[in-house]
C-alpha positions in Angstrom: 126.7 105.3 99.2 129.2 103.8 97.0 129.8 100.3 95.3 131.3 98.2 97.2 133.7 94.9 96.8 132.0 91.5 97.3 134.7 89.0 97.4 136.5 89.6 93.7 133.5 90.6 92.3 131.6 94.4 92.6 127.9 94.6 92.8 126.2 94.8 89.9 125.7 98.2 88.0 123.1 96.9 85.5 119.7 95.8 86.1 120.2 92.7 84.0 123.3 91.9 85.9 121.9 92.2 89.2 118.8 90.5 88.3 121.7 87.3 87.6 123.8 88.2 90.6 120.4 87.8 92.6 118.8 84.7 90.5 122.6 83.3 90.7 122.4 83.2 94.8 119.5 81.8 95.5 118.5 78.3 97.2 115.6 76.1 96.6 112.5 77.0 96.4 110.2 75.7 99.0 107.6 72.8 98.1 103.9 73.9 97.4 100.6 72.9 96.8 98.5 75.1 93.9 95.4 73.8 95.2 95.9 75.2 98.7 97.1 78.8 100.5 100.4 79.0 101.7 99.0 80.2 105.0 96.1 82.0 106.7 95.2 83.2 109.6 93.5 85.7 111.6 94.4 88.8 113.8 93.0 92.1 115.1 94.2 95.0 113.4 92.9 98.8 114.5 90.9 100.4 111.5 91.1 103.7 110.2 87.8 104.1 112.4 90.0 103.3 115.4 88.4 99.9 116.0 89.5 96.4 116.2 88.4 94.3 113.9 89.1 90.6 112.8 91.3 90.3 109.7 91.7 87.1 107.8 95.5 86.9 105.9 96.0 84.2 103.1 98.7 83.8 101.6 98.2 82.5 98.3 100.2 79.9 96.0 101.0 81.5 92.6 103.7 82.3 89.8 106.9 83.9 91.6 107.0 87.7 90.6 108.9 88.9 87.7 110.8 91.6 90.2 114.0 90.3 91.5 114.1 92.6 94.7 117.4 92.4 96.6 115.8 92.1 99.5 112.9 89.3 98.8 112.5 86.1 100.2 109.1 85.7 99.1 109.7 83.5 96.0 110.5 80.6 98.1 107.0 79.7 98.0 105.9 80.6 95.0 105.5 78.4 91.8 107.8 78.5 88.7 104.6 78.6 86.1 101.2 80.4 86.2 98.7 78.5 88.2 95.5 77.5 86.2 92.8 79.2 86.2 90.3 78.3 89.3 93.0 77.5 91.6 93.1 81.1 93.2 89.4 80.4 93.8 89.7 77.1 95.3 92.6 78.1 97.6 90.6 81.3 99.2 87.8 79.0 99.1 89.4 76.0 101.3 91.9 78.4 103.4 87.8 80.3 104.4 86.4 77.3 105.2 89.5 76.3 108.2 89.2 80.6 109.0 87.1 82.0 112.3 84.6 84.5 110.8 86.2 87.7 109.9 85.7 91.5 109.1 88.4 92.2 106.7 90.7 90.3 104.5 93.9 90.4 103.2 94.8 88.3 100.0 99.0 88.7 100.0 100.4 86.5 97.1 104.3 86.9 97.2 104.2 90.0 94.4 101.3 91.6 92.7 97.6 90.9 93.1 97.4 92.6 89.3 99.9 90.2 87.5 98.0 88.3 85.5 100.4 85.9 85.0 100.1 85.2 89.2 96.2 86.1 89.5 94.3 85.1 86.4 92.0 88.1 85.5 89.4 85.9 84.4 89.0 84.5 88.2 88.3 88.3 89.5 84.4 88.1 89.5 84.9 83.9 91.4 87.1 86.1 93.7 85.0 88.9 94.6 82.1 86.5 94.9 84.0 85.0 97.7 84.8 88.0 99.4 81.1 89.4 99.7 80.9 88.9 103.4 84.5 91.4 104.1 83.7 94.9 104.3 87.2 95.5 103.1 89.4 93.5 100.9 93.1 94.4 100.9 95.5 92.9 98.1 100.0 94.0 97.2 100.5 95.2 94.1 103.5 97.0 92.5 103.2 100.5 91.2 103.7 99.5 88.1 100.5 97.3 87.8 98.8 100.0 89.5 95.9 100.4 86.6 92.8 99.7 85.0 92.5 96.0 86.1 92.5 97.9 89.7 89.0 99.1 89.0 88.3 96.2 87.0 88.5 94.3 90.3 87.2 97.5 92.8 83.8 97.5 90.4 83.3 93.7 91.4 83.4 93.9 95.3 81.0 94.7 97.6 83.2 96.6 100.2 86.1 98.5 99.9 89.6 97.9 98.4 93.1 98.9 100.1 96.1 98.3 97.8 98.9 97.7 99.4 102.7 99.0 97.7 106.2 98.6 98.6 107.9 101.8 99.2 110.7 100.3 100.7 112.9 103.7 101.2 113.0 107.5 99.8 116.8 107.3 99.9 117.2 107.4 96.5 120.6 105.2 95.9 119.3 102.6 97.8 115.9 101.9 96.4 118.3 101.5 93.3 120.4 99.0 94.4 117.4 96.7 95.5 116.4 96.3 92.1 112.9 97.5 92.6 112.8 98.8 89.1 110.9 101.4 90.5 111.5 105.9 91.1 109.7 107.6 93.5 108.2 109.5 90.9 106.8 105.8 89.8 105.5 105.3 93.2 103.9 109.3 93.5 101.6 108.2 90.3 100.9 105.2 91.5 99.7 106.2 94.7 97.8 109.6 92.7 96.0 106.8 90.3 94.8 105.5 93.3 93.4 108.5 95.0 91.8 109.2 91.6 90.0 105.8 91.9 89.2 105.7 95.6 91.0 103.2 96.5 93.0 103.2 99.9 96.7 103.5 99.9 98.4 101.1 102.5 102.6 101.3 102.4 105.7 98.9 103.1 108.6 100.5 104.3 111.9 98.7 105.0 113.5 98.7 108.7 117.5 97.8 107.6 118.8 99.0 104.6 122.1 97.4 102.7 124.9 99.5 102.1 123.8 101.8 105.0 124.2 101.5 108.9 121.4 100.2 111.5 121.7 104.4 112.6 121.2 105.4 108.7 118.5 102.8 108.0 116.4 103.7 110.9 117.1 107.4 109.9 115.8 106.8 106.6 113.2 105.0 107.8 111.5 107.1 110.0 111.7 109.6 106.6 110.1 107.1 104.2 107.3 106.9 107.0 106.3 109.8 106.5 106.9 110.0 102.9 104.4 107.3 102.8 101.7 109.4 104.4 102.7 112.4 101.8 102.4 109.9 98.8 98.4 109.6 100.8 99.0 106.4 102.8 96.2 105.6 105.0 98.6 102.7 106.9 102.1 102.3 107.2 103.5 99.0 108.1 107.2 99.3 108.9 109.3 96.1 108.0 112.8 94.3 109.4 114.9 93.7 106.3 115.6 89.6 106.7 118.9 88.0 105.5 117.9 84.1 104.5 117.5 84.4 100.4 121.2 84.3 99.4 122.2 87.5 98.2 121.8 89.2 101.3 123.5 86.5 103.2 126.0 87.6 100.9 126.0 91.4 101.4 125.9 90.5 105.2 128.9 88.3 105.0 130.9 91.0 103.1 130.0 93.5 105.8 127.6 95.3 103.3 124.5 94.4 105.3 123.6 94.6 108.9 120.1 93.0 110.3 118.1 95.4 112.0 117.2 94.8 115.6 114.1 95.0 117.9 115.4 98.6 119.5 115.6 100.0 116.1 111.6 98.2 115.3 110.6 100.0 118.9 112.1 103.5 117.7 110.8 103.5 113.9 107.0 102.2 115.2 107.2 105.2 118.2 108.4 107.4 115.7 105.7 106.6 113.2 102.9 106.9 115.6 103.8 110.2 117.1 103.0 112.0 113.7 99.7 110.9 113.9 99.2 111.2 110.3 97.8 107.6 109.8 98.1 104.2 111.0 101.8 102.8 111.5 102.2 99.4 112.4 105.5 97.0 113.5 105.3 93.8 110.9 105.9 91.3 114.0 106.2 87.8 111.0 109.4 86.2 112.2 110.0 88.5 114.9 111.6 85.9 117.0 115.2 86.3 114.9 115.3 90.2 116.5 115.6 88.3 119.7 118.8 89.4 121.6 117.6 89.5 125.2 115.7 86.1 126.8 115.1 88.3 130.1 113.0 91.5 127.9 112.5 90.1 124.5 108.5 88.9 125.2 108.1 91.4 127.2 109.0 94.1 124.3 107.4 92.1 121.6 104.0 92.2 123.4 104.7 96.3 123.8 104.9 96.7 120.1 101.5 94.2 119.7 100.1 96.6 122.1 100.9 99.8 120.5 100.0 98.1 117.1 96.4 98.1 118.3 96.3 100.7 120.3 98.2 103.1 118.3 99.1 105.2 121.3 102.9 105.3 122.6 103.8 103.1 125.8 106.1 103.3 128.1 109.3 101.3 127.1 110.1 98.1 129.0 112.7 98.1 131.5 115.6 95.3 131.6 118.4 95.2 134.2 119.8 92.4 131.9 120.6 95.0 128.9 119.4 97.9 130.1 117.1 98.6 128.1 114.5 101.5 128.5 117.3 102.4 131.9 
């Protein structure tokens, strides 16, 4: 992998000049509400049981994450200043009241569960309080937060707690030009300080890579998959690399970037579940922009749903249109 020309300029080589380069080509920021979730909903996810249970996702207004990752488009709904204190409580509070009853919950925030300048640490024990009723409580954190407030916030629940970490890719030059800020020896004792703890390991993993071709990315993929379970994953949830925050609109107009697609999604998911080391799941948010075949595209999306849950490999869907699974 080498640097490459973006129009007269090359990409950045410092992390404070592609922290610019990043900040530089982003659009506006979405407008939100402090006092209320993003988002939430409910789906059924397979446990590491192998049952399906009802899992409640909110996705919390807060303070945009210090991390400029390449490949974010996360901060469009995040706040420029910390929230005040209460208002993480009053949103899980108002987003449970509009929820069905659930098993499990997820409490996703745009970066890190364990930044206190997004989650204020003196609304943990309001929080756990709230979450009493969930047997487990799953929040995203990066491996660099990965600490004592952890078990600060594990001591207060009832049930159990799954942290959730971006791997993104074990290709090593890569992960450094996403501005992650992160080594896979960062991300090994992070996932070790966890195991010490007891906590449960879940694992992003990015589907489309820049700089590398769809063939490469799902190559490198299918490795970081399995990474993840090394590192002690108990679920991996394999993710399509979006353009739509500016810099990789960018990359993708220079030719440096190229959007994965829902063949490459199929193969990665099949790929991940055939180890059978763990839970893999195909993130399906936004999957309509992977649509290139109206005659298949439903058809296929509701495959990958299926094998989600079931965690078992299906047959692939046939299409005379594109031929696909001919």
């Amino acid at each position: 992998m080498s640097s490459r020309t973006l129009g007269a300029h090359s990409y950045p080589r410092t992390d404070r000049d592609l922290d610019r380069w990043i900040l530089e080509r982003r659009g506006p920021r979405n407008a939100v509400d402090a006092s209320r979730a993003v988002a939430a909903f409910v789906e059924k996810e397979r446990t590491e049981r192998g049952d399906l249970v009802a899992v409640a996702t909110i996705l919390l207004t807060n303070r945009e994450c210090p991390w400029r990752c390449l490949m974010c488009d996360l901060w469009k709904n995040t706040t420029e200043t910390s929230v005040a204190r209460g208002a993480i409580p009053a949103q899980i509070r108002g987003a449970l009241a509009e929820l069905p009853p659930a098993d499990r919950i997820k409490l996703y925030n745009s970066g890190s569960f364990f930044d206190p300048r997004a989650i204020p640490p003196a609304d943990y024990g309001e929080i756990a309080s709230l979450l009493g009723g969930f047997d487990r409580v799953i929040v995203e954190s990066h491996p660099a937060l990965i600490g004592e407030a952890c078990a600060r916030f594990w001591n207060l629940l009832s049930g159990d707690l799954e942290i959730a970490m971006g791997l993104e890719t074990v290709h090593p030059e890569a992960l450094a030009k996403l501005n992650k800020r992160m080594t896979m020896d960062d991300f090994r004792r992070a996932a070790e300080r966890l195991d010490s703890l007891g906590i449960a390991l879940r694992v992003f993993v990015l589907l489309g890579l820049p700089f590398l071709s769809r063939e490469e990315s799902l190559e490198w993929a299918c490795r970081s998959i399995a990474a993840a379970f090394d590192f002690g994953a108990v679920v991996v949830s394999v993710v399509p690399t979006r353009a739509g925050n500016g810099a990789l609109d960018v990359l993708q107009h220079a030719g440096d970037f190229t959007s994965p697609m829902l063949d490459g999604l199929e193969a990665a998911l099949a790929y991940g579940i055939a180890l059978g080391r763990g839970r893999v799941f195909a993130d399906l948010w936004d999957v309509e922009r992977l649509r290139v075949c109206g005659a298949c595209f439903s058809r296929r999306v509701d495959r990958l749903r299926e094998m989600n849950q079931s965690q078992t490999l299906l047959a692939p869907v046939p299409c005379d249109v594109c031929e696909t699974g001919q």
